[in-house]
C-alpha positions in Angstrom: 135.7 135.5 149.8 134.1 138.2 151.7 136.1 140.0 154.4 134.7 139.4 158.1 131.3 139.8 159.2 129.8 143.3 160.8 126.6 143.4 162.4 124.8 146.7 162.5 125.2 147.2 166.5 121.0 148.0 166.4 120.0 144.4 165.0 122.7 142.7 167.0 121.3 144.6 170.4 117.8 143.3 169.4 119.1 139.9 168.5 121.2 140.0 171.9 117.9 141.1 173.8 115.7 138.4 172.3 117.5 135.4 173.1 120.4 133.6 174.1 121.8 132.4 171.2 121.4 133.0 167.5 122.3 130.9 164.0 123.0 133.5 161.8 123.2 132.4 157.9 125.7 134.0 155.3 123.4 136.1 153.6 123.4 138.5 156.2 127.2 139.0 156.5 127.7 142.8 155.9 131.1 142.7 155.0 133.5 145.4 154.0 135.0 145.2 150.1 138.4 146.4 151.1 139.2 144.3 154.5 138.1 142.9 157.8 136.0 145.6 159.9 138.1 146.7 162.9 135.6 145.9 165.5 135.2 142.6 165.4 137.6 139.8 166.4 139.6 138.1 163.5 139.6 134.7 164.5 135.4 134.9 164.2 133.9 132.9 161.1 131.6 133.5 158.5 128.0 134.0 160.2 124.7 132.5 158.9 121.6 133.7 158.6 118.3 131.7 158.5 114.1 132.4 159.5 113.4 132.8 162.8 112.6 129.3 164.2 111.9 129.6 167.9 112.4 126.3 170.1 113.2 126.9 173.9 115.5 130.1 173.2 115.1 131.8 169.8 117.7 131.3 167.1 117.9 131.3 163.7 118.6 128.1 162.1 120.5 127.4 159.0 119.6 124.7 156.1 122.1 125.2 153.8 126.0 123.5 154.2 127.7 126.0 155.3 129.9 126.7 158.5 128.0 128.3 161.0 129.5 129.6 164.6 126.8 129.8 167.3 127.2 133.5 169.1 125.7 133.5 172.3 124.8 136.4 174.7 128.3 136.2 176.4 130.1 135.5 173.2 129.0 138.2 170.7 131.6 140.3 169.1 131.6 143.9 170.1 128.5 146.2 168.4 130.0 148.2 165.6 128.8 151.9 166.0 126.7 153.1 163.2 127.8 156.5 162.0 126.7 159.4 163.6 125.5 157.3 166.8 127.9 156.8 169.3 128.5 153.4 171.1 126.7 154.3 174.4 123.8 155.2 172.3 122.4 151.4 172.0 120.4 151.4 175.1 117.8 149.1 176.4 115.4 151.3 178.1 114.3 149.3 181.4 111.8 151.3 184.6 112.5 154.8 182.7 116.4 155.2 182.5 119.3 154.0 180.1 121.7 151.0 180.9 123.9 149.0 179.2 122.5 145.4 178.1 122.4 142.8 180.0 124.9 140.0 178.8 123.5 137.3 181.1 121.6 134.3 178.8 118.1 133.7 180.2 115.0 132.2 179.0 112.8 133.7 176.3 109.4 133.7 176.3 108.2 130.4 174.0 106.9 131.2 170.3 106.2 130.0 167.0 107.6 131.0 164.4 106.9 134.5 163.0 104.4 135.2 166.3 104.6 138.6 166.4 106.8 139.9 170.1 105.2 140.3 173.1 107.1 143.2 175.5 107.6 141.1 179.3 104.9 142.6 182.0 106.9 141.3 184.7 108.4 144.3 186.9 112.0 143.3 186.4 111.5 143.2 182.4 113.3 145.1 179.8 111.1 147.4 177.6 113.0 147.3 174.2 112.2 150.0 172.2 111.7 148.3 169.1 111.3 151.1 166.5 114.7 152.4 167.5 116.4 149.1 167.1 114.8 148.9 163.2 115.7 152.4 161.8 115.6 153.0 158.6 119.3 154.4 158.6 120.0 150.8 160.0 117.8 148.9 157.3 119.1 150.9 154.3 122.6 150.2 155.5 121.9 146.7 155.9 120.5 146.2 152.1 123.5 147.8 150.6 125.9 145.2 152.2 123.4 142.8 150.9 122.8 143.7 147.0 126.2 142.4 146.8 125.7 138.5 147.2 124.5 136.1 145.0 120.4 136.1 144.5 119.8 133.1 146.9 122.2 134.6 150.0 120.5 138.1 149.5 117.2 136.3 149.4 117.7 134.2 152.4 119.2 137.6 154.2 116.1 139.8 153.6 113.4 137.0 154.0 115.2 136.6 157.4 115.3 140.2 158.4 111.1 140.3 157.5 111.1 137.3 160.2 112.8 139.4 162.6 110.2 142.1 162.0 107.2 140.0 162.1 109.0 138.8 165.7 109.3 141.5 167.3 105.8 143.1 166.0 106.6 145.9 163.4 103.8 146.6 161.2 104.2 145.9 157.5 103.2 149.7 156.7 106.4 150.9 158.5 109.1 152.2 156.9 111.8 149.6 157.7 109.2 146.7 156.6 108.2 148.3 152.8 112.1 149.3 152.4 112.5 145.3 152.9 109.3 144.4 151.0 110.4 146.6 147.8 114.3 145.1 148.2 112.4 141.7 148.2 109.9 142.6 145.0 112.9 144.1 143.3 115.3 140.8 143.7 112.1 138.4 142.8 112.0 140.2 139.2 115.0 138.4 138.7 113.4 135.0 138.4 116.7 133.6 139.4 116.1 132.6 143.1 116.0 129.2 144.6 112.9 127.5 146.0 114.1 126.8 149.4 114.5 131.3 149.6 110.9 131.4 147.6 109.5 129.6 150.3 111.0 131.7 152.9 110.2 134.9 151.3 106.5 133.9 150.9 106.0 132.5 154.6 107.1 136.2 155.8 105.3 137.7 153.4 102.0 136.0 154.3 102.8 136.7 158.1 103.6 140.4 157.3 100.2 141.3 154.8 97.9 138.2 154.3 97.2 136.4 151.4 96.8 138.6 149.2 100.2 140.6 149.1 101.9 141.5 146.5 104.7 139.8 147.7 102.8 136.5 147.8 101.9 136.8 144.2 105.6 137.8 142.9 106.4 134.5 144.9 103.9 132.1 143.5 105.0 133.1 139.9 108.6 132.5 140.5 107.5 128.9 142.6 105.2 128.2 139.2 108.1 128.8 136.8 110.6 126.5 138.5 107.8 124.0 138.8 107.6 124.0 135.1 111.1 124.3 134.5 111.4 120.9 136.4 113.7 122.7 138.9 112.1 121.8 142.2 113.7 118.6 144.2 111.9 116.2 146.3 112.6 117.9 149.3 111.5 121.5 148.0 108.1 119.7 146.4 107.5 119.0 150.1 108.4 122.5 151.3 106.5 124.0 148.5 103.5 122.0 149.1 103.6 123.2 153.1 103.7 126.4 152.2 100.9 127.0 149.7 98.8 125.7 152.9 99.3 129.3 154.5 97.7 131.0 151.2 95.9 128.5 149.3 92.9 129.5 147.4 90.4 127.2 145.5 88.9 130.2 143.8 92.5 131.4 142.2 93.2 129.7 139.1 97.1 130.7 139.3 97.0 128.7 142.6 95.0 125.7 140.7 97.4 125.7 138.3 100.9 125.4 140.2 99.3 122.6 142.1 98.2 120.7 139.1 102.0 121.0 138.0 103.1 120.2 141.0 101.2 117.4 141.5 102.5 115.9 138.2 105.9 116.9 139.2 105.8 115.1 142.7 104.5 112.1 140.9 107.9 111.7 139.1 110.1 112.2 142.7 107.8 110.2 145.0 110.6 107.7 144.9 112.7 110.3 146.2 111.0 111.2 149.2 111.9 110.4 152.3 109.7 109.4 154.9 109.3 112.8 157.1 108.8 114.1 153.0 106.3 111.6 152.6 104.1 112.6 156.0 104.5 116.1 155.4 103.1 116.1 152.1 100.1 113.9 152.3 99.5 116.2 155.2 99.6 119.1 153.1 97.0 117.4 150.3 94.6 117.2 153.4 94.9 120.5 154.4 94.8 121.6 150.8 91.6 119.8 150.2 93.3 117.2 146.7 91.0 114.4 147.2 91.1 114.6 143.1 95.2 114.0 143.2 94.5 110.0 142.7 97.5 109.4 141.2 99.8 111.1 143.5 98.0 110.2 146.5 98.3 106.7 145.5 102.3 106.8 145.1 102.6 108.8 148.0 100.8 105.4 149.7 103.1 103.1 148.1 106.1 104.6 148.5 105.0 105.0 152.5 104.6 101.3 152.0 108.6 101.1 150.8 109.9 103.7 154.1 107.2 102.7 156.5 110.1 101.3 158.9 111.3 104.9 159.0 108.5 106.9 159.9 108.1 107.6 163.5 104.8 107.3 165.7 103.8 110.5 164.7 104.7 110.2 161.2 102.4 106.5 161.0 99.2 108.6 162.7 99.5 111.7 160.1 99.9 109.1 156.9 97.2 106.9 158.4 94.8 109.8 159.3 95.2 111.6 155.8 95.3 108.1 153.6 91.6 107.8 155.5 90.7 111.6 155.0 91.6 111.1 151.3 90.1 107.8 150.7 92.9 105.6 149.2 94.2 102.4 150.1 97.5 100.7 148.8 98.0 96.7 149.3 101.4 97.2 149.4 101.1 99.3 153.0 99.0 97.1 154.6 102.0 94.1 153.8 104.4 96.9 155.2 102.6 97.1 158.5 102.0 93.6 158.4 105.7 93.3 158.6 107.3 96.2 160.7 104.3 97.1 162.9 104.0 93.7 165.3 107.5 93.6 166.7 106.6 97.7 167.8 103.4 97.7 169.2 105.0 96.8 172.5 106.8 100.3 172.6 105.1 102.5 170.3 102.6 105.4 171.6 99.1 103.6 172.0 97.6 106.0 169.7 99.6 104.5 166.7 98.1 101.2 167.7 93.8 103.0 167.4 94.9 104.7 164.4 95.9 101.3 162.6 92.9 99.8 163.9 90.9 102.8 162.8 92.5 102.9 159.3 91.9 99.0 159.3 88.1 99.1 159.7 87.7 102.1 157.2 89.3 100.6 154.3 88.2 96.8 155.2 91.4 94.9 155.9 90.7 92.3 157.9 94.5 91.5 158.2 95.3 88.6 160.9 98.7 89.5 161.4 97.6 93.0 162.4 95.1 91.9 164.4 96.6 89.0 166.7 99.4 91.5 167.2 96.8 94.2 168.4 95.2 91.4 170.0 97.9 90.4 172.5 99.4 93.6 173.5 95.9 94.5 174.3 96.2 91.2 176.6 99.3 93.0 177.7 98.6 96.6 178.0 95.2 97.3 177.6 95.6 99.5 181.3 98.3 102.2 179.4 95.1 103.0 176.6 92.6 105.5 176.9 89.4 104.9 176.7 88.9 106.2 172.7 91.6 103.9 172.2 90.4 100.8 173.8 87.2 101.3 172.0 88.8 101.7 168.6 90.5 98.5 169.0 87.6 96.7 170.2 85.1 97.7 167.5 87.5 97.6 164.3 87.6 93.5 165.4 84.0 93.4 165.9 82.9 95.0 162.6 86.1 93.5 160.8 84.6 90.1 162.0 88.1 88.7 163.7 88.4 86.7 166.9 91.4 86.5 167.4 93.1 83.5 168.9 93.7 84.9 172.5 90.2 86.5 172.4 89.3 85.0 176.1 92.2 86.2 177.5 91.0 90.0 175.5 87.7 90.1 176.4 87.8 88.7 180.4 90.5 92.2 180.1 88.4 94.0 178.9 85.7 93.0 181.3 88.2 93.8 184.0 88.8 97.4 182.3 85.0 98.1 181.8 84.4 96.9 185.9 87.3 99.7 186.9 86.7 102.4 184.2 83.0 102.2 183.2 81.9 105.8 183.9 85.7 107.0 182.2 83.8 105.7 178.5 82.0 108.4 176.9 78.3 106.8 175.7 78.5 107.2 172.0 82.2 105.3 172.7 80.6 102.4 174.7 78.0 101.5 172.8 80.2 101.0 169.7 82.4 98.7 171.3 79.8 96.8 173.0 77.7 96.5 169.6 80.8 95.5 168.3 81.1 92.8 170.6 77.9 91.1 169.6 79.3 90.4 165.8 82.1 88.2 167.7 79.3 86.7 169.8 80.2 88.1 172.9 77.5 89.4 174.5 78.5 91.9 177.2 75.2 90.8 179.4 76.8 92.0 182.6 76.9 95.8 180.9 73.5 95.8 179.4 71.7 96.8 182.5 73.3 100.3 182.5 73.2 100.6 179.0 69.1 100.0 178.9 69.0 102.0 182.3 67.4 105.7 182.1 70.5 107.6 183.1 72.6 105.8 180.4 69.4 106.8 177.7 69.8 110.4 179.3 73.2 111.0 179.0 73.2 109.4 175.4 70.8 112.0 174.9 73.6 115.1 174.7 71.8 118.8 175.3 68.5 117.8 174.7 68.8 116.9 171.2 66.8 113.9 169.5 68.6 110.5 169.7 71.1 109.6 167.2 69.7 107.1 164.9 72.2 105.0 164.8 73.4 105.0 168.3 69.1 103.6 168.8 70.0 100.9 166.4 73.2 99.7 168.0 70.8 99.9 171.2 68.0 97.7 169.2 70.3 95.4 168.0 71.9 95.2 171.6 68.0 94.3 173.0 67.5 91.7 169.8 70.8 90.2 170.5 69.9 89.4 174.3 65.9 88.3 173.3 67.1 86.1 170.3 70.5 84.9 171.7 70.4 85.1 174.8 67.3 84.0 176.4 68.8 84.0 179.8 69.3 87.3 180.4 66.3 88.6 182.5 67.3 92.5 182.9 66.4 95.7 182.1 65.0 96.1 178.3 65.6 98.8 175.6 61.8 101.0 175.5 59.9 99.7 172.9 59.3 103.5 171.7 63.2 103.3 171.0 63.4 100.8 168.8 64.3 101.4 164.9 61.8 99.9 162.4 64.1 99.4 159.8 68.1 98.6 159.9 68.2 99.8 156.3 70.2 103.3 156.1 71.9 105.5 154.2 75.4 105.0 155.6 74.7 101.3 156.0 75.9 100.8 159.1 73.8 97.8 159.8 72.8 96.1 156.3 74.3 96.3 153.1 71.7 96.6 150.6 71.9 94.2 147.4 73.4 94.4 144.6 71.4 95.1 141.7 73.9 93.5 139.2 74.2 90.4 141.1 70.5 89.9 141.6 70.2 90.7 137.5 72.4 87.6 137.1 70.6 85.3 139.5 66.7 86.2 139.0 66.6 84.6 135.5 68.1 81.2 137.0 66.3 81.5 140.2 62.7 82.1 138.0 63.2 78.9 135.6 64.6 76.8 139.1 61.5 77.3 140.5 58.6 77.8 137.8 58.0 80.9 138.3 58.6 84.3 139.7 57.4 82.7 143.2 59.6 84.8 144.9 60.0 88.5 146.0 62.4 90.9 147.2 63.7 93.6 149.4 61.0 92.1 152.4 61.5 94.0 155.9 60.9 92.0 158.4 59.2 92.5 161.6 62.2 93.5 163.4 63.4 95.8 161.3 66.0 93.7 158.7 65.9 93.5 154.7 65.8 90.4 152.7 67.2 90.4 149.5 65.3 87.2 148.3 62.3 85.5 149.8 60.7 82.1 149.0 57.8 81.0 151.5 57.0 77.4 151.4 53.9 75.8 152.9 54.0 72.5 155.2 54.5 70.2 152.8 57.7 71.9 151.4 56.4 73.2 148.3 57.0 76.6 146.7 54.4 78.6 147.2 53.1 81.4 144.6 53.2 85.2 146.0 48.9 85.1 145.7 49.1 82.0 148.6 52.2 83.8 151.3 49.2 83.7 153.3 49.6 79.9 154.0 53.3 79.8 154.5 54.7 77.5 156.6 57.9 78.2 156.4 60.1 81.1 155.0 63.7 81.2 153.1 65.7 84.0 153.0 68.4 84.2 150.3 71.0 86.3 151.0 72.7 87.9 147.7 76.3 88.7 149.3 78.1 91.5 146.9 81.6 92.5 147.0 80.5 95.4 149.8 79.4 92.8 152.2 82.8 91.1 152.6 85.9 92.2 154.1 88.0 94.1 151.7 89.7 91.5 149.2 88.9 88.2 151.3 85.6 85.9 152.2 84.7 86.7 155.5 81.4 88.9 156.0 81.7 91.8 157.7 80.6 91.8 161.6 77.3 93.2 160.6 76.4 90.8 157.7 76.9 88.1 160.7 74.3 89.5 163.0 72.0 89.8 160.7 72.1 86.3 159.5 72.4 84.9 162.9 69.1 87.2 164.0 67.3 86.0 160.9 68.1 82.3 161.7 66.8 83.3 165.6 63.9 84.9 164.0 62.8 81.2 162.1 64.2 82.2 158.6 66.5 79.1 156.6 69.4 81.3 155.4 70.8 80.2 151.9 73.8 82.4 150.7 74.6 83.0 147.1 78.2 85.0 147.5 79.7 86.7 144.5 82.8 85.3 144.4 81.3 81.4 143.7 78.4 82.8 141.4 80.5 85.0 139.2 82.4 81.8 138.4 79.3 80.0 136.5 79.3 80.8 132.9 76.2 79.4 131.4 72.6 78.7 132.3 72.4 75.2 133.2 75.5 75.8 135.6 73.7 78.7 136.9 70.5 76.9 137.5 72.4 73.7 139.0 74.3 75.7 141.8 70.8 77.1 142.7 69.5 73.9 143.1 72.4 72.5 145.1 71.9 75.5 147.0 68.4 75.7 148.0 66.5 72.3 147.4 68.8 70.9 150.1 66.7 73.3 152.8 63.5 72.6 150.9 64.2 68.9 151.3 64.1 69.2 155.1 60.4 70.1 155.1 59.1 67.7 152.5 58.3 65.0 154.8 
């Protein structure tokens, strides 16, 4: 073992200065070959060494298994002179004269980590003189104890000495920082260093000169060959993952390749990972732009499925966010909230609560045990949510299409919140929830007279901008919902010169169009049911809606050919329901599908549905034809006689 540790009496005034305590790690123990250095007490231990990781007071924190001894302001060992400098020399230079340092622990100034050091402006301040504290005599000294230790404690000892530069604000063209740099390019030619150290080295690196350093580079080849080597763990995949954040390049193709490796590699440890591991990367994959890591994403998911009782309220809102963010959705997680989240809702941060919801409605899961849960702490707690929150809630069961069983004692607290907190709601916010609202059949009538009212429309209308199309046809569908549905309701009106004249939109976010496979299947059938091609397709309608299928009949309830529509009596819509119209993976309609039927029926329309699910099950002609005729001859029927 290496004799006792000594400190060169520079770094430890600077460290003594900074804070009030430091966790120094092994590498930078500058120890004498032939015996303990006389200056420092012999019952001390081995000192360790680690990045500068600032929280409250600075101190460098360890993560490897070794012992460590905290040394404190009032507890450091006495400085060991350098030679040629005498002791009185190490000065903090405070309101233009020399003293001796203060011992006394107080507060330092809050900062991240590798934030370069800001001198104190307050009058009774020390000024440190920060160039003489990082001599080169001092740095040369300190890299001559180190060549001596193993590659990963010498690595660890320089990439924490660049922290300390980049802390207290040295530029990377000094002298001290390129004696470092070239130690650190030197030892990196050696191939031979762990990935924890790579890490280290290439976080300072990138805080000292960018991206594009040299030092970067050196570090990326060495993090690509242990990749391939298969020497990363699960822990280092996640720590290598966060760090090619700080520099990550879609243009470099050395960049493109390590991440293809690693993603591969990952893909082999995800049942490793632990559930902080699991957070932090899929974090990393959003930040890195993977939505093309499938595969990985899609472990990462389940295995979040397997640890979800581990993860903490922040740790649920980062997997959730990116799992949305990246577009995939495991079964699997859904059962694991299904299980774990209900009996936390009740003391978990509310936002957990929106971001389930939120996560819920994007993919489609309509899941009832998620919901009631939501339902009744709503019931319970709905006062502790923010508005955004409240909203979220509200309009995932709305467009989800779930009432939940306690939805009068929900929605008469939600009335109760909207009475008390009406103006809190931002207007974009509002009117989702209280579109939302009408998919459940609960018409918020007592609302709509500020919604409809000009200073509403004005504030909806942000900087003078044009109105948000979609926001217009919540509004329309809000004014159809109270002519069609609710005849007594004698308020204010939407403007007519607001309305949308079709629902039909890109981001179908009021009708989902048809699918063309589906109708391929059914036309042929539907043709020889009725004699003919006497129907047509994709009709708007005067309000605005889209009907997949059309048949008009005349008063005596026969089919009538396009050339006579202009006789019709009455009208049939046939409503082709695809896979996109239902909740994800069950066969409930989602909230919009609903509305639209219901306004259709309003609007004097016999609605016949022809769902995928029971027509994909017919396998020949004649069944096809029959479950036509069961479906629509029994509304034709009703206007024979």
């Amino acid at each position: 073992m290496k004799s006792i540790v000594c400190i060169s009496s520079s770094v430890r005034a600077v460290c003594q200065h900074a804070s009030a305590c430091f966790l120094l790690h092994r590498s930078l123990n500058l120890c004498s070959s032939v015996g303990r250095c006389p200056h420092v007490a012999s019952t001390s231990t081995a000192i360790v060494a680690q990045p500068p990781c600032v929280t409250g007071v600075r101190c460098f924190q360890t993560t490897r298994n070794t012992a460590v001894q905290m040394v404190t302001a009032t507890s450091l060992p006495t400085p060991v002179p350098i030679p040629g400098r005498t002791e009185d020399e190490v000065t903090v230079h405070q309101s233009g004269r020399r003293t001796t340092p203060k011992t006394a622990a107080r507060a330092a100034p809050h900062l991240s980590p590798y934030t370069p050091y800001a001198k104190p402006r307050s009058n009774g301040a020390a000024l440190v003189n920060i160039q003489s504290l990082f001599e080169e005599d001092v740095i040369r000294e300190l890299c001559s104890r180190l060549a001596d230790f193993p590659s990963n404690d010498r690595a660890e000892g320089l990439a924490t000495l660049l922290g300390a530069c980049v802390e207290f604000g040295l530029e990377a063209h000094s002298p001290p920082v390129l004696r470092l740099m070239n130690e650190c390019l030197e030892l990196l030619s050696n191939r031979d260093i762990g990935v924890p150290q790579l890490c280290h080295l290439g976080k300072v690196a990138c805080a000292l000169e960018g991206r594009q350093s040299p030092m970067v580079a050196a570090v990326l080849d060495s993090i690509g060959a242990a990749v391939e080597k298969d020497a990363v763990s699960a822990s280092e995949a996640a720590t290598v993952y966060s760090l090619l954040t700080l520099f990550y390049e879609p243009a470099s193709q050395q960049q493109a390749l390590i991440l293809s490796a690693l993603h591969r590699h990952t893909q082999r440890l995800v049942h490793r990972l632990r559930a902080s591991q699991v957070s932090d990367i899929l974090q990393s994959l959003l930040k890195l732009q993977q939505r093309q890591a499938i595969t990985l994403v899609l472990r990462l998911s389940h295995r979040a499925s397997r640890v979800f009782k581990d993860f903490s309220d922040d740790e649920i809102i980062k997997v959730l966010s990116a799992l949305m963010i990246l577009g995939q959705h495991d079964e699997e997680l859904l059962a694991a909230m299904e299980k774990h989240l209900p009996e936390r809702l009740g003391k978990c941060d509310p936002e957990v609560i929106s971001t389930v919801m939120e996560y819920c409605l994007q993919m489609g899961c309509r899941s009832e045990t998620v919901f009631e849960a939501v339902a009744e702490n709503f019931v319970c707690d709905a006062e502790k949510h923010t508005t955004p929150q409240i909203a979220k809630q509200i309009v995932a069961m709305g467009r989800l299409n779930y009432l939940p069983q306690c939805s009068s004692q929900m929605f008469k607290k939600l009335e109760s919140i909207l009475s008390t907190r009406f103006s809190q709601f931002q207007p974009r916010s509002l009117i989702d929830m209280l579109h939302a609202c009408i998919h459940l059949e609960r018409f918020p009538l007592n609302y709509m007279s500020k919604v409809f009212s000009p200073y509403f429309l004005q504030r909806l209308q942000a900087h003078g901008e044009p109105f948000n199309k979609n926001a217009l046809g919540q509004l329309t569908q809000l004014h159809l919902s109270t002519v069609l549905e609710c005849t007594r309701y004698w308020g204010p009106r939407l403007p007519f010169y607001l309305h949308v004249k079709k629902f039909s939109s890109a981001d179908q976010a009021f009708e989902t169009p048809m699918e063309y496979l589906l109708y391929k299947q059914v036309k042929g059938p539907l043709a020889q049911l009725l004699g003919g091609r006497f129907y047509s397709t994709r009709i708007f309608t005067q309000n605005g809606y889209t009907i997949d299928v059309e048949i008009c009949l005349d008063e005596n309830g026969f089919v009538l050919p396009l050339s006579q529509w202009d006789h019709t009596y009455k009208r049939i819509a046939l409503c082709l329901d695809g896979q996109n119209r239902f909740c994800s993976n069950t066969k409930y309609l989602l909230g919009k599908e609903v509305t639209k039927r219901r306004h259709l029926d309003r609007m004097g329309y016999e609605v016949v549905q022809i769902p995928y699910f029971e027509f994909e099950k017919l396998r020949t002609q004649g069944e096809k034809i029959q479950y036509l005729h069961n479906k629509i001859f029994p509304t034709i029927s009703k206007f024979s006689y």
